[in-house]
PDB file as gemmi writes it, atoms N, CA and C in Angstrom:
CRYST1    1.000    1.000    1.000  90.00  90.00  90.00 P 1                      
ATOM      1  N   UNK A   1     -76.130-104.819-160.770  1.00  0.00           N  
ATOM      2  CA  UNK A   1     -77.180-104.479-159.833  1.00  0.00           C  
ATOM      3  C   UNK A   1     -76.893-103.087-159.281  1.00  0.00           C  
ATOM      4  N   UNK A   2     -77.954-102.163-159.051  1.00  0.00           N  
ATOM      5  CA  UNK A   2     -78.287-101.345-158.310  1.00  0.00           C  
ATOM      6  C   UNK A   2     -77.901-100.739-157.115  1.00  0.00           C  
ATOM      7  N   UNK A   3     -76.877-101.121-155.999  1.00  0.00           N  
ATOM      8  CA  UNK A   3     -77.326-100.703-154.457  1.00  0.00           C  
ATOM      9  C   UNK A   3     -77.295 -99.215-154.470  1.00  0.00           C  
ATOM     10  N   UNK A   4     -78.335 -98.944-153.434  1.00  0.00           N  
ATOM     11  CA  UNK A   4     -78.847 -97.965-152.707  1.00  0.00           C  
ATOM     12  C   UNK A   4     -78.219 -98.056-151.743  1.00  0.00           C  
ATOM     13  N   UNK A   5     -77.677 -96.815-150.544  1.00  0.00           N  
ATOM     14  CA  UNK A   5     -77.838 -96.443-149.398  1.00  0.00           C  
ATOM     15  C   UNK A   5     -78.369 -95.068-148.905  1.00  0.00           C  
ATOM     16  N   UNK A   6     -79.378 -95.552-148.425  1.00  0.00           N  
ATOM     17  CA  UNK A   6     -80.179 -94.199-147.883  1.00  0.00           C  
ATOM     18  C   UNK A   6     -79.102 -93.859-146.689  1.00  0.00           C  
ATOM     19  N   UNK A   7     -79.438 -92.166-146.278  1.00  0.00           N  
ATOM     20  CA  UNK A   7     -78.940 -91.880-144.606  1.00  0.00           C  
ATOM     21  C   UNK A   7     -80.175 -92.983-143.999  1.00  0.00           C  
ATOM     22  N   UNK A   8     -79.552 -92.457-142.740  1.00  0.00           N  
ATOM     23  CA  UNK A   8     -79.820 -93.121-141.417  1.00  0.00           C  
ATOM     24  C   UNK A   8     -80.928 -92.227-140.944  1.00  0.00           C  
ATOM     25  N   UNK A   9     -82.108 -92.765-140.690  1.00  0.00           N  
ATOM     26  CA  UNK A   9     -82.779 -91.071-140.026  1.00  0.00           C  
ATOM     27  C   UNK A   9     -83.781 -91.983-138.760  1.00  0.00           C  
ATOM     28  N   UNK A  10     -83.116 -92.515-137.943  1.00  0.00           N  
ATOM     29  CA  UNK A  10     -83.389 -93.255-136.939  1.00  0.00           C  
ATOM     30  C   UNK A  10     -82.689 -92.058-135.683  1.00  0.00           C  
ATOM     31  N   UNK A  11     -83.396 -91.816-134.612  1.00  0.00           N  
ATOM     32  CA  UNK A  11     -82.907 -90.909-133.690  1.00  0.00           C  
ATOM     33  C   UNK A  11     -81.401 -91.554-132.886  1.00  0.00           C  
ATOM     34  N   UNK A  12     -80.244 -91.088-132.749  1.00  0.00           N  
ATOM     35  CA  UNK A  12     -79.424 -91.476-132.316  1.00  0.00           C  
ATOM     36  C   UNK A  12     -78.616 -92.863-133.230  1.00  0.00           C  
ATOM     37  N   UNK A  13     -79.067 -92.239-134.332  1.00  0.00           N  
ATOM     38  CA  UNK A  13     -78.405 -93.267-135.324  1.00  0.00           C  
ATOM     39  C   UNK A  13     -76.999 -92.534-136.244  1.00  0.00           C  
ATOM     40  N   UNK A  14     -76.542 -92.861-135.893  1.00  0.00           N  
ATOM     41  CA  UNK A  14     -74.861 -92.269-136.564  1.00  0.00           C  
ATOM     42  C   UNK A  14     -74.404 -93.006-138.002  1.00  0.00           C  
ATOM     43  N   UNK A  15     -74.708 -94.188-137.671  1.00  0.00           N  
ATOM     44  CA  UNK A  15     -73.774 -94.763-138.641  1.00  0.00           C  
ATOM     45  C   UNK A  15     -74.450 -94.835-139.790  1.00  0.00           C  
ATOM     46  N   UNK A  16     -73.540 -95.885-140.995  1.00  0.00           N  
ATOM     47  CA  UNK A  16     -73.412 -95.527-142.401  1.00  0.00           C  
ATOM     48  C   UNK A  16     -73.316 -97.173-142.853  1.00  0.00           C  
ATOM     49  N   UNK A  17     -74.289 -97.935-143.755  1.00  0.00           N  
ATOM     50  CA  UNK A  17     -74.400 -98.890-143.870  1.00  0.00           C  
ATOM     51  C   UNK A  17     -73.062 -99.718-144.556  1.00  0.00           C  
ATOM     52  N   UNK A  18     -72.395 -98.866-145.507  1.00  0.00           N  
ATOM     53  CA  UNK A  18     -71.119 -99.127-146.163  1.00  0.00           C  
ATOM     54  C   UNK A  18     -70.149 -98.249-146.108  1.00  0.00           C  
ATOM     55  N   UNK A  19     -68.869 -98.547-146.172  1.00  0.00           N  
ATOM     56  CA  UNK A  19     -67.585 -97.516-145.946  1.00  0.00           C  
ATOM     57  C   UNK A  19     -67.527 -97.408-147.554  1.00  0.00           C  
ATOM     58  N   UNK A  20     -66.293 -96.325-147.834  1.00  0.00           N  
ATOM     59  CA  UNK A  20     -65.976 -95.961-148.989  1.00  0.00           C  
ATOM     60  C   UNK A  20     -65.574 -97.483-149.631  1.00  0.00           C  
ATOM     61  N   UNK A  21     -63.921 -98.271-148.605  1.00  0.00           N  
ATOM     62  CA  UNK A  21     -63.729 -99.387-149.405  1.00  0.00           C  
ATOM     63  C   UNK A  21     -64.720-100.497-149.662  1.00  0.00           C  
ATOM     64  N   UNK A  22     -65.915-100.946-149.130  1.00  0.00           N  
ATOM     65  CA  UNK A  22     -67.299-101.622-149.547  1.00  0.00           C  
ATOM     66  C   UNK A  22     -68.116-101.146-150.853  1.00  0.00           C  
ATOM     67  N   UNK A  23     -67.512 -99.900-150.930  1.00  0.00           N  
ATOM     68  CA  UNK A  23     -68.472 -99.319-152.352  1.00  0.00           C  
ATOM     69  C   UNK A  23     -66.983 -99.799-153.693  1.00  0.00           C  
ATOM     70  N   UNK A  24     -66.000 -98.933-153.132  1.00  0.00           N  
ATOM     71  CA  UNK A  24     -64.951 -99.607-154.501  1.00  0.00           C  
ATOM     72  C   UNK A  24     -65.315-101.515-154.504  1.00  0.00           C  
ATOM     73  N   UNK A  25     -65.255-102.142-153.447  1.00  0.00           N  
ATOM     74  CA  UNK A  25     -65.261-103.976-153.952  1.00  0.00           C  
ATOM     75  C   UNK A  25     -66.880-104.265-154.687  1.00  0.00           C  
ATOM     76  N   UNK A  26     -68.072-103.172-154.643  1.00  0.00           N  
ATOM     77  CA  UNK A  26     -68.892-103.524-154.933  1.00  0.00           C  
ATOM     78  C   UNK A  26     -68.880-103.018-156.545  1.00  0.00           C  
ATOM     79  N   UNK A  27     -68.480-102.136-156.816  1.00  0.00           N  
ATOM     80  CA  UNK A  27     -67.875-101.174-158.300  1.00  0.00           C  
ATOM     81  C   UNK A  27     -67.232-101.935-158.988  1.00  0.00           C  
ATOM     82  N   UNK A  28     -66.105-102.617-158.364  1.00  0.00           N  
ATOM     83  CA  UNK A  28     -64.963-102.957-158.928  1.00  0.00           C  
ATOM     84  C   UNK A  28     -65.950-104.830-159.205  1.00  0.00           C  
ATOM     85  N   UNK A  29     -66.917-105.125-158.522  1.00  0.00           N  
ATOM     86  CA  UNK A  29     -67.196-106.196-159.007  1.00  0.00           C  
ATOM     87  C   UNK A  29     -68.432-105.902-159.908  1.00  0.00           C  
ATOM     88  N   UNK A  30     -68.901-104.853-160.685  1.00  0.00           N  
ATOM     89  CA  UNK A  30     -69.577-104.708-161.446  1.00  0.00           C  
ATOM     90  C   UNK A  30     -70.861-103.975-161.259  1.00  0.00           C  
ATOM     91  N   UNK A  31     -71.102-103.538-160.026  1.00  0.00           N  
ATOM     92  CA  UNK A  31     -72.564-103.002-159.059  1.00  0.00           C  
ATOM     93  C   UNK A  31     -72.073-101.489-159.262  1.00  0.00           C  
ATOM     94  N   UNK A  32     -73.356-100.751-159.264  1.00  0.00           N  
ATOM     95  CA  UNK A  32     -73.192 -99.557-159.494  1.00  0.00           C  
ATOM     96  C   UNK A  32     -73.697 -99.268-158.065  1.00  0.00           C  
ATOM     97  N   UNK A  33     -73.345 -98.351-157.308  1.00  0.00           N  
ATOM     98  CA  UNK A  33     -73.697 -97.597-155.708  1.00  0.00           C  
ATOM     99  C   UNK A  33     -74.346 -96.172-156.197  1.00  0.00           C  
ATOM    100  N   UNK A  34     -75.308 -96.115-155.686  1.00  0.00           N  
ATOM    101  CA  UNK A  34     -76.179 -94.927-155.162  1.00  0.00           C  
ATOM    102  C   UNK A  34     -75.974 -94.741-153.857  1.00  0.00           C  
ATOM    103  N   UNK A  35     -75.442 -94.011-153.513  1.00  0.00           N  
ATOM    104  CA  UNK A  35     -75.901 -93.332-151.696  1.00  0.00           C  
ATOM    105  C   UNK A  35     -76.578 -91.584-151.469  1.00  0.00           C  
ATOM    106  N   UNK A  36     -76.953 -91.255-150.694  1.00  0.00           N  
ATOM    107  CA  UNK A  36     -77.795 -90.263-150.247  1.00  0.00           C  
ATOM    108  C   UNK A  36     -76.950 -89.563-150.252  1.00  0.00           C  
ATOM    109  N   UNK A  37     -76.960 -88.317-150.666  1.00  0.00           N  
ATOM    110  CA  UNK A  37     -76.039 -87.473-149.930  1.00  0.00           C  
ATOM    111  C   UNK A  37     -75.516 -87.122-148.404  1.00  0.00           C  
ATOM    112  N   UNK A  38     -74.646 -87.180-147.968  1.00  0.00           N  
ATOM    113  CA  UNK A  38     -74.480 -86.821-146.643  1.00  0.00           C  
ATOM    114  C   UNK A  38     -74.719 -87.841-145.683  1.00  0.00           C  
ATOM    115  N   UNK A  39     -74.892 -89.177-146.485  1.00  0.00           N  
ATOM    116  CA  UNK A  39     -75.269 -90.726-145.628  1.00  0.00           C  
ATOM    117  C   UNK A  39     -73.887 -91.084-144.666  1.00  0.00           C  
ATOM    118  N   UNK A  40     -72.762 -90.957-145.166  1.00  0.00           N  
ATOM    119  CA  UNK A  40     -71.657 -91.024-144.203  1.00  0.00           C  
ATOM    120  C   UNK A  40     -71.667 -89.848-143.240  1.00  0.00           C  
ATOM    121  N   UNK A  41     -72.201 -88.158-142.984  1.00  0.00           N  
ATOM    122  CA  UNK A  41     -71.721 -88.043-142.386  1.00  0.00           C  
ATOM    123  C   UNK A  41     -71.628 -87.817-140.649  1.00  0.00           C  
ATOM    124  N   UNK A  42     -72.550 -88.722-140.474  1.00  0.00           N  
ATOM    125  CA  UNK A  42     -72.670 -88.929-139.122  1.00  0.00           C  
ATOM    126  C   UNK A  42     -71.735 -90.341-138.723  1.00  0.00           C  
ATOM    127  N   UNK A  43     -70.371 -90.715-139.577  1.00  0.00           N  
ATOM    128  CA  UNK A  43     -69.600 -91.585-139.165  1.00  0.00           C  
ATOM    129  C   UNK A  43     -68.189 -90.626-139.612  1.00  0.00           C  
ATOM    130  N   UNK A  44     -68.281 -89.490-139.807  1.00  0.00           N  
ATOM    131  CA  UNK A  44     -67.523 -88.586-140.500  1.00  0.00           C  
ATOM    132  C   UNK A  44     -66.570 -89.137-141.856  1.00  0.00           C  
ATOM    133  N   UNK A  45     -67.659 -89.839-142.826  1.00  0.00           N  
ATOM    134  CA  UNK A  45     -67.283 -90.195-144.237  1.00  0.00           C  
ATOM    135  C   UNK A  45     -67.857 -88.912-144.736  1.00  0.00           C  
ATOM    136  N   UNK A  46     -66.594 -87.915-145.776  1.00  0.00           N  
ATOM    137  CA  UNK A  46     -67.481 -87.130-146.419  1.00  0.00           C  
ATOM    138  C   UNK A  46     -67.884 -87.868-148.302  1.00  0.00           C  
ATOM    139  N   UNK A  47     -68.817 -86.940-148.691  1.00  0.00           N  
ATOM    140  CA  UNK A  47     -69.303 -87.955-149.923  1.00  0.00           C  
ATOM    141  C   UNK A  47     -68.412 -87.567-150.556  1.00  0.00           C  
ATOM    142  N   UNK A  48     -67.369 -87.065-150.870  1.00  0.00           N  
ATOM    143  CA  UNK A  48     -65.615 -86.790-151.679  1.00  0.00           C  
ATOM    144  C   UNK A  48     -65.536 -88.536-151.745  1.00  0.00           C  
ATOM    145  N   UNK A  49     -65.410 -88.950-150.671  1.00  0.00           N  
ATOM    146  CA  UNK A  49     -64.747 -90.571-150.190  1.00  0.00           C  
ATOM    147  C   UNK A  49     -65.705 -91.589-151.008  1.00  0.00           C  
ATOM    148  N   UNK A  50     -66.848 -91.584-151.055  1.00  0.00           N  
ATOM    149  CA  UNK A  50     -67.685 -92.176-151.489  1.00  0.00           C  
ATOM    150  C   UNK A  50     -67.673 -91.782-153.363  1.00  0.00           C  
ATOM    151  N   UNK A  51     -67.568 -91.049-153.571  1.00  0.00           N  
ATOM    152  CA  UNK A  51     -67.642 -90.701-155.350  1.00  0.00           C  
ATOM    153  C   UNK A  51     -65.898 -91.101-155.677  1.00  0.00           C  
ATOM    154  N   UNK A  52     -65.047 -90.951-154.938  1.00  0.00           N  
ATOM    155  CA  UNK A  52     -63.810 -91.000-154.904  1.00  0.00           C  
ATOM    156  C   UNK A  52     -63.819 -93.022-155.261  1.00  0.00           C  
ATOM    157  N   UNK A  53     -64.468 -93.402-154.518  1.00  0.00           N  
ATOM    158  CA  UNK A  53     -64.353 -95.014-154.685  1.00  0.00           C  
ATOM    159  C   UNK A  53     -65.698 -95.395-155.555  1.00  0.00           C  
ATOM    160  N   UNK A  54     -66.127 -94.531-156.429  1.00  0.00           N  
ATOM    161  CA  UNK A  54     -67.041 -95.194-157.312  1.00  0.00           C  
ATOM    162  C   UNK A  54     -68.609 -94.762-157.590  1.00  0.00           C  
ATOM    163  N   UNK A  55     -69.207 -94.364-156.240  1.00  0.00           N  
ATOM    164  CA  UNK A  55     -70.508 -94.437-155.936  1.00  0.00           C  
ATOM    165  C   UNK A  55     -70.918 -92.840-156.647  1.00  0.00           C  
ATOM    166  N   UNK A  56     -72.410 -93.130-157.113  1.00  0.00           N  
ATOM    167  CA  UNK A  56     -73.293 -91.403-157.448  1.00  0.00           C  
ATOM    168  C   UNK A  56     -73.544 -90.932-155.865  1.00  0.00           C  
ATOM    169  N   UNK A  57     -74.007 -90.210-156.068  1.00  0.00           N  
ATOM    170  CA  UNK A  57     -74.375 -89.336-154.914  1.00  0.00           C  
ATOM    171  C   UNK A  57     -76.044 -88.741-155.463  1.00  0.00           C  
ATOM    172  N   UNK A  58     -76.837 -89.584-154.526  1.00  0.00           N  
ATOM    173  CA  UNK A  58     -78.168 -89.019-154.577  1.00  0.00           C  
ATOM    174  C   UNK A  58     -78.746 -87.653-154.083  1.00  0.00           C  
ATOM    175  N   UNK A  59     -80.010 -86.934-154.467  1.00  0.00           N  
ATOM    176  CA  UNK A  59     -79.740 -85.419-153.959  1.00  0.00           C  
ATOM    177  C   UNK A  59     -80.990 -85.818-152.337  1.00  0.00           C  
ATOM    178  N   UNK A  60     -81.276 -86.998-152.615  1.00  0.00           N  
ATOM    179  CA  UNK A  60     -82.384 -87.555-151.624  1.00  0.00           C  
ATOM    180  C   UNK A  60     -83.119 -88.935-151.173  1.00  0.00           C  
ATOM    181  N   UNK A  61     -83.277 -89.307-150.138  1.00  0.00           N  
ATOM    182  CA  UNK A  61     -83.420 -90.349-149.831  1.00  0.00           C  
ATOM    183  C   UNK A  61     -84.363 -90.949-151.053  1.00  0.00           C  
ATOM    184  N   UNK A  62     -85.695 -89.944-151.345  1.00  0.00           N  
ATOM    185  CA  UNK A  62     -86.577 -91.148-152.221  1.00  0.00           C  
ATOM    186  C   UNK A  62     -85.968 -91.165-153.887  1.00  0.00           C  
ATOM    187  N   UNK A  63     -84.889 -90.475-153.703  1.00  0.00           N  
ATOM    188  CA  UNK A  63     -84.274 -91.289-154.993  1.00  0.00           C  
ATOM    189  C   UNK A  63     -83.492 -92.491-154.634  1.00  0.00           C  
ATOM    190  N   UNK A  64     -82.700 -92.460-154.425  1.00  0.00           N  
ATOM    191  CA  UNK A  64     -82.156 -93.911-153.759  1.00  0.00           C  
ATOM    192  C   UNK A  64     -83.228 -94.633-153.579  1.00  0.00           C  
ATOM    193  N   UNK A  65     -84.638 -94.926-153.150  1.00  0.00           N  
ATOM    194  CA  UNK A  65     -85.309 -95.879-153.143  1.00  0.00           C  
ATOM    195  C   UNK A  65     -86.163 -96.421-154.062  1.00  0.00           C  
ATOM    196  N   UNK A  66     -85.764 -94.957-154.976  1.00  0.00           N  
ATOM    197  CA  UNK A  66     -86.550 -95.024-156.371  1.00  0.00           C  
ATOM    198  C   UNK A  66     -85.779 -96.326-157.699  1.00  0.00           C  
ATOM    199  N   UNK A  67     -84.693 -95.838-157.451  1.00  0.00           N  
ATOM    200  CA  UNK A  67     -83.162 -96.257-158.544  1.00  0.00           C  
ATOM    201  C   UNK A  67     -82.910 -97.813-158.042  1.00  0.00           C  
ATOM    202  N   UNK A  68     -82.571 -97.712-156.874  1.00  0.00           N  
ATOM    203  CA  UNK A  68     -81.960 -99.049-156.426  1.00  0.00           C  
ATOM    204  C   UNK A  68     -82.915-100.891-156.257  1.00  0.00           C  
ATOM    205  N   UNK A  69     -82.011-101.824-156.793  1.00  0.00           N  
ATOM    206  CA  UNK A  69     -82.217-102.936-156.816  1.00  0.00           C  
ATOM    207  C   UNK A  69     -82.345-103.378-155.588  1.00  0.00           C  
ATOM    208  N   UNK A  70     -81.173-102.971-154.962  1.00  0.00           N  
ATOM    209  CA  UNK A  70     -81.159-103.720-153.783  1.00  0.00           C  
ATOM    210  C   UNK A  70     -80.773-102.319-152.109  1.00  0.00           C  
ATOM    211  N   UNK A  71     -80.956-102.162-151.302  1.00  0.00           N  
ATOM    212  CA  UNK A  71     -81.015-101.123-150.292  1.00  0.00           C  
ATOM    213  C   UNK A  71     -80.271-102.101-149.305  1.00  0.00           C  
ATOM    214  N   UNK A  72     -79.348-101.187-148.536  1.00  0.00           N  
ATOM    215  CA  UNK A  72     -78.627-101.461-147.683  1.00  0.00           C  
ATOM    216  C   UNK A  72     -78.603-100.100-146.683  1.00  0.00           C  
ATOM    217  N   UNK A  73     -79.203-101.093-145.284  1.00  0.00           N  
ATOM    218  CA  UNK A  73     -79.354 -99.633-144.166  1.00  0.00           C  
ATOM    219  C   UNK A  73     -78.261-100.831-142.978  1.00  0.00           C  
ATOM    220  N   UNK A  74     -78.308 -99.673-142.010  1.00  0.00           N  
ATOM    221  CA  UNK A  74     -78.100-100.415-140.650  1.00  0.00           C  
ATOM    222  C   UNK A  74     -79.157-100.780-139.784  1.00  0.00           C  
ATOM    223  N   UNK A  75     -80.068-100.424-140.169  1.00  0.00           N  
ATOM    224  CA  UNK A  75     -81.191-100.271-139.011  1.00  0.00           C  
ATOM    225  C   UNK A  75     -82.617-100.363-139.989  1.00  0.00           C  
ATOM    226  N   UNK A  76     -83.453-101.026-139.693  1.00  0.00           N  
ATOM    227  CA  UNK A  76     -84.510-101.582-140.877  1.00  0.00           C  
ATOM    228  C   UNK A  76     -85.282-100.042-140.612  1.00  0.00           C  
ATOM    229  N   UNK A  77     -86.001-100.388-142.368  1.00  0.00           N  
ATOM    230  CA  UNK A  77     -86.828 -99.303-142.572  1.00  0.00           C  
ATOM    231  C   UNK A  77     -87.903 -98.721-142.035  1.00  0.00           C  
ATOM    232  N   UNK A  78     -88.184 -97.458-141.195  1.00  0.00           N  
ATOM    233  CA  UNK A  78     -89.475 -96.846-140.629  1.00  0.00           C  
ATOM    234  C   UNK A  78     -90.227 -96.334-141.636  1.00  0.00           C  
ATOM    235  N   UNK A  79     -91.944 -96.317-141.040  1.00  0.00           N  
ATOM    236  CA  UNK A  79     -92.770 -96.104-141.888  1.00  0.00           C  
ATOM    237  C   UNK A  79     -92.394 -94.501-143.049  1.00  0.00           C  
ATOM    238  N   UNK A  80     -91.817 -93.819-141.600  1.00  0.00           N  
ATOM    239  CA  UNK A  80     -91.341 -92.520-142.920  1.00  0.00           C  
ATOM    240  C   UNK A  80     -90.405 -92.595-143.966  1.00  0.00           C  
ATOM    241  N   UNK A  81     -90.026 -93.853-143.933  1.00  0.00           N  
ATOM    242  CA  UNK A  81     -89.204 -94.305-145.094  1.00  0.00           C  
ATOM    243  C   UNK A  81     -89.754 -94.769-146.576  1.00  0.00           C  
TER     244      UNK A  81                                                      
END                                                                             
């Protein structure tokens, strides 16, 4: 399967739906990770950490929503999503 993580683009939204080690247990169990570019770094994950444990690196949110099976946010999706 697919996961997606888009950034966060909720006002006063920092965080990052998965850490680096959530993307290696999801890799390492057979799931391929897409995340946004720059989706960690308002939890100061840089995407080094994230490609480092497995995951692509999208150049934009509507790819990640394009690619992915399944989407993982912190905060449910707004209409500009």
């Amino acid at each position: 399967m697919k996961v997606g993580i888009p950034r966060e683009i909720k006002n006063h939204e920092y965080r990052v739906a998965i850490t680096p080690a959530g993307v290696f247990e999801l890799v390492r169990n057979g799931h391929s990770v897409l995340i946004e570019t720059d989706a960690g770094q308002g939890s100061s994950i840089p995407n080094e950490d994230y490609v480092d444990a497995g995951a692509s690196i999208a150049a934009d949110a509507d790819e990640v929503w394009a690619a992915a099976d399944l989407i993982l946010k912190v905060k449910e999706p707004i209409a500009a999503e």
